[in-house]
C-alpha positions in Angstrom: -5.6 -21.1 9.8 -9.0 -21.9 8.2 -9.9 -20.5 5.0 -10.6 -17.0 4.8 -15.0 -16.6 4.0 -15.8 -13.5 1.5 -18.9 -12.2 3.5 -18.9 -8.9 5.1 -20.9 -7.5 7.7 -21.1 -3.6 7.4 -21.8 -2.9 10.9 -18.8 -5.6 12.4 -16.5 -4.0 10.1 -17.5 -0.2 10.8 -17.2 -1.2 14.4 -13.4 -2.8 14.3 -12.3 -0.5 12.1 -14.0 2.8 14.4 -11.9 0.5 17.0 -8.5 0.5 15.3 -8.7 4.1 15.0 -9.3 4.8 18.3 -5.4 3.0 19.2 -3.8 4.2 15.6 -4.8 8.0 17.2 -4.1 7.2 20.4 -0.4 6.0 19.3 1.7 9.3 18.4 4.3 7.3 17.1 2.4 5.7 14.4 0.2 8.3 13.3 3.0 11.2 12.9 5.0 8.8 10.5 1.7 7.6 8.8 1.0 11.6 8.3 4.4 13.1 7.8 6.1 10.7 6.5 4.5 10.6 2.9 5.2 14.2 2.6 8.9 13.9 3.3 9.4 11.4 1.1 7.7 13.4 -1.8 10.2 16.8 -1.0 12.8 13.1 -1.5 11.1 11.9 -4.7 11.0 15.7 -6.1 14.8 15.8 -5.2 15.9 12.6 -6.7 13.7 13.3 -10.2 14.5 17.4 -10.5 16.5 17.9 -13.5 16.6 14.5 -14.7 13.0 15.3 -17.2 11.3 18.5 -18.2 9.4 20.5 -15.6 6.0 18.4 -16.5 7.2 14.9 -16.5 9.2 15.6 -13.4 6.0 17.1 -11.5 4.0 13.9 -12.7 6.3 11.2 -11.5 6.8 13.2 -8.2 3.3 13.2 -7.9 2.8 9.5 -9.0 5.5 8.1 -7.1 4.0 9.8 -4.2 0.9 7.4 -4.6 2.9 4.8 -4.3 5.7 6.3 -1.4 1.4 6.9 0.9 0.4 3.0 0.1 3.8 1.5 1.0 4.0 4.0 3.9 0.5 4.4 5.2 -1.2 1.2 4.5 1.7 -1.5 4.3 4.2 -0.3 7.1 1.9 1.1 9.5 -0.1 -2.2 8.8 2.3 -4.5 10.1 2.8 -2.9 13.2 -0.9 -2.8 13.8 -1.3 -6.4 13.1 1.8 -7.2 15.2 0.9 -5.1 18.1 -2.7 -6.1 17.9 -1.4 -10.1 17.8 0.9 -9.5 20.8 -1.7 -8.2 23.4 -4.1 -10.7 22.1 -6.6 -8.6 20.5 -6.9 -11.1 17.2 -7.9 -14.0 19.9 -10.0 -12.4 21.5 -11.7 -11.3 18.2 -12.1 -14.7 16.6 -14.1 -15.7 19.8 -16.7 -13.7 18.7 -19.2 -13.4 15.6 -16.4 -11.5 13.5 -14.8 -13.6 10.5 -12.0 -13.4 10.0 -11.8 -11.5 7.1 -13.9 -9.3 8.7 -11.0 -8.9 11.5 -8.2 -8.1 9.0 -10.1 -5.8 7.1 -11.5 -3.8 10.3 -7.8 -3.7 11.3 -6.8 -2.3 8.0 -9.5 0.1 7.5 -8.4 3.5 9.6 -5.2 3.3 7.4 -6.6 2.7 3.9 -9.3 5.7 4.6 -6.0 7.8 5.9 -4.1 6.8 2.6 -6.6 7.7 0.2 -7.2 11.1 2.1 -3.7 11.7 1.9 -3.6 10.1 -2.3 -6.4 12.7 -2.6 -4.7 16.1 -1.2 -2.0 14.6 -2.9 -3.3 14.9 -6.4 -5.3 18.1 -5.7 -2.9 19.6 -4.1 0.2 18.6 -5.6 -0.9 19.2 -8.9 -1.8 23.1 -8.7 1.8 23.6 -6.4 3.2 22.0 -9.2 1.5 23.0 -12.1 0.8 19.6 -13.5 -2.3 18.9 -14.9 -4.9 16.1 -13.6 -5.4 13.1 -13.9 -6.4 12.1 -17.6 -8.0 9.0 -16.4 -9.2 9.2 -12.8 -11.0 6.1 -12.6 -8.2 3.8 -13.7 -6.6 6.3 -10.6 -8.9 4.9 -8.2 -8.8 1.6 -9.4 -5.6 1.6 -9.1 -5.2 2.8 -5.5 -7.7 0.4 -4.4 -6.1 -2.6 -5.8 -2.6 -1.5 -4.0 -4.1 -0.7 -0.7 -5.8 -4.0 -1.4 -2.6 -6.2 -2.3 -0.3 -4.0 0.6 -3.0 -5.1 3.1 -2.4 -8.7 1.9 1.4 -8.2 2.2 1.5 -6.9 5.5 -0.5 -9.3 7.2 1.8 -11.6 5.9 4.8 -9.9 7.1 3.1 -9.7 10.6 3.9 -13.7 9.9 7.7 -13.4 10.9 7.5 -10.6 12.0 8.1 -10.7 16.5 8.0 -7.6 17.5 6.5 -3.8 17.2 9.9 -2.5 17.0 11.1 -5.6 14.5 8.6 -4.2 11.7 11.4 -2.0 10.7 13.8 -4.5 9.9 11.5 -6.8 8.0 9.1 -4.2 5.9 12.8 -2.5 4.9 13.2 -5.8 1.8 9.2 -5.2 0.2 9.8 -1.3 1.2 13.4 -0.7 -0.7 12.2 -3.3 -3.6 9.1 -1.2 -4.7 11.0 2.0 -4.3 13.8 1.5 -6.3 12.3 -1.4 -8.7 8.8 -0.7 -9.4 9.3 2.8 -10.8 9.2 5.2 -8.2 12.0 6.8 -8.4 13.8 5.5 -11.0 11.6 4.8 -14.2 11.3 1.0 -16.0 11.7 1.9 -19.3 15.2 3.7 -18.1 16.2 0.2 -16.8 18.4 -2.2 -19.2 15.9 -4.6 -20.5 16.5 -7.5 -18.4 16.1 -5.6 -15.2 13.2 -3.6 -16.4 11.5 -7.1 -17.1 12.6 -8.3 -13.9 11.4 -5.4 -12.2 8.1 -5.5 -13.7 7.1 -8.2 -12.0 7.8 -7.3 -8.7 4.6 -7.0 -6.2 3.9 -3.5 -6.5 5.0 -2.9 -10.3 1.7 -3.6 -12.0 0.0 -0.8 -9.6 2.5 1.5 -10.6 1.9 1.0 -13.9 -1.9 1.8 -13.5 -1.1 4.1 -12.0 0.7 6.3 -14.2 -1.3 5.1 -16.9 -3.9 6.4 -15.3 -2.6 10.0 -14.4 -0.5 10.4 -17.6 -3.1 8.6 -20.4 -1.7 7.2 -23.2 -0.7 3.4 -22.2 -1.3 0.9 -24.8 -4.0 -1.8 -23.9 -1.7 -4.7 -24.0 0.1 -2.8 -21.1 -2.6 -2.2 -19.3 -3.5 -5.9 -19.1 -0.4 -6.9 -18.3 0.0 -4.9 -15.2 -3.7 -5.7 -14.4 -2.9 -9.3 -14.8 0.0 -9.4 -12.6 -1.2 -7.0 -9.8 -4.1 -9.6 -9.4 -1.6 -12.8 -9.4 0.1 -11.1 -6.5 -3.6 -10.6 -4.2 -4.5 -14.4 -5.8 -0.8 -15.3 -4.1 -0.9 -13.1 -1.1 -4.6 -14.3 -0.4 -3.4 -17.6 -0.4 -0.4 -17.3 1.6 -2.3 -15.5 4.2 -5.0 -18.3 4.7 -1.6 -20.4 4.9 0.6 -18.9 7.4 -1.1 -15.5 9.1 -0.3 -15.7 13.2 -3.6 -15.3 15.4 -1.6 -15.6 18.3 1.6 -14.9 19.8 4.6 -17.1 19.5 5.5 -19.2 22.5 
């Protein structure tokens, strides 16, 4: 593949990505899990945390782990399908053939799902907050820049998934290792600093940790500045690496 160029033409991208949300709409399959999915899994979330922390704390990590239960849902699994199922009939091709970049391509492809996860983030936090009687965000744009960067990296990651990734109905099988990873090492449902300190450190540089982070640093308030920079630093090693391995080994076309 050639090297991915930066430059973004509004209209091309408004156009592929008014495209790709014509078929995510049309396919009922994808859209229910990308909608209903994210909810179940925060009833799972609330579940899992009830009991285990005050009434507060366990209100804000349901809430926060729900952030990141929408971007591995919404924008990373229902990403690789797309990207697969797009690849398979040819669609990515046909699209290089024409005045689109390529970057252009992937981000068109990925933007119905990154506008339908921060919808959902949104009603989330609105929402989730009065049903639960947590309060808001303390820092909302550290929120946001938080989101962005993990819809940003998850993008990445699942166009490199699409890499080995054959089949529609494979995606499953090879989103389950990221997907089970995040959820049970990067503090969604079990916390770092509850970890022994090994795993915790471990665990804190897994793909998905530093967003986490953020993102309870930037709900809660209160995180220390070295933190912060740590978690900023490493969320943007793993778009540096997934940038890179995209350029390296992203599939345009089916395999023979």
């Amino acid at each position: 593949m050639t090297a991915l160029t930066f430059n973004l033409n509004p209209g091309r991208l408004t156009a592929l990505g008014r495209s790709e949300l014509t078929l995510l709409v049309r396919n009922r399959a994808a859209l229910s899990v990308a909608l209903l999915m994210p909810v179940l899994m925060v009833f799972v979330l609330r579940s899992t945390l009830g009991g285990s922390q005050g009434a507060a704390a366990v209100g804000e990590a349901t809430l926060t782990g729900g952030i990141g239960m929408v971007l591995l849902l919404v924008v990373y699994m229902n990403l690789v399908s797309a990207f697969v199922a797009r690849r398979e009939e040819l669609v990515l091709k046909r699209l290089r053939t024409g005045e689109a970049t390529d970057l252009e391509i992937l981000a068109g492809t990925a933007l119905p799902s990154a506008v339908l996860a921060v919808g959902q983030i949104t009603v989330l936090a609105v929402a989730g907050a009065a049903a639960l009687h947590v309060r808001m965000p303390q820092s909302p744009l550290l929120l946001v820049a938080a989101v962005l960067a993990g819809i940003v990296l998850l993008a990445g990651m699942s166009a490199l998934t699409s890499a080995v990734t054959r089949t529609v109905e494979s995606a499953g099988v090879t989103t389950l290792p990221l997907f089970l990873l995040t959820a049970l090492g990067s503090g969604l449902v079990v916390p770092l600093d509850r970890m022994p300190g090994l795993a915790a450190s471990v665990c804190e540089l897994l793909p998905l940790s530093g967003v986490m982070t953020l993102v309870r640093a930037g709900w809660s308030g209160g995180a220390g500045a070295s933190g912060l920079l740590g978690a900023a630093l490493t969320t943007l090693a793993w778009v540096v690496i997934t940038v890179f391995a995209v350029q390296k080994w992203f599939r345009w076309e089916p395999r023979r």
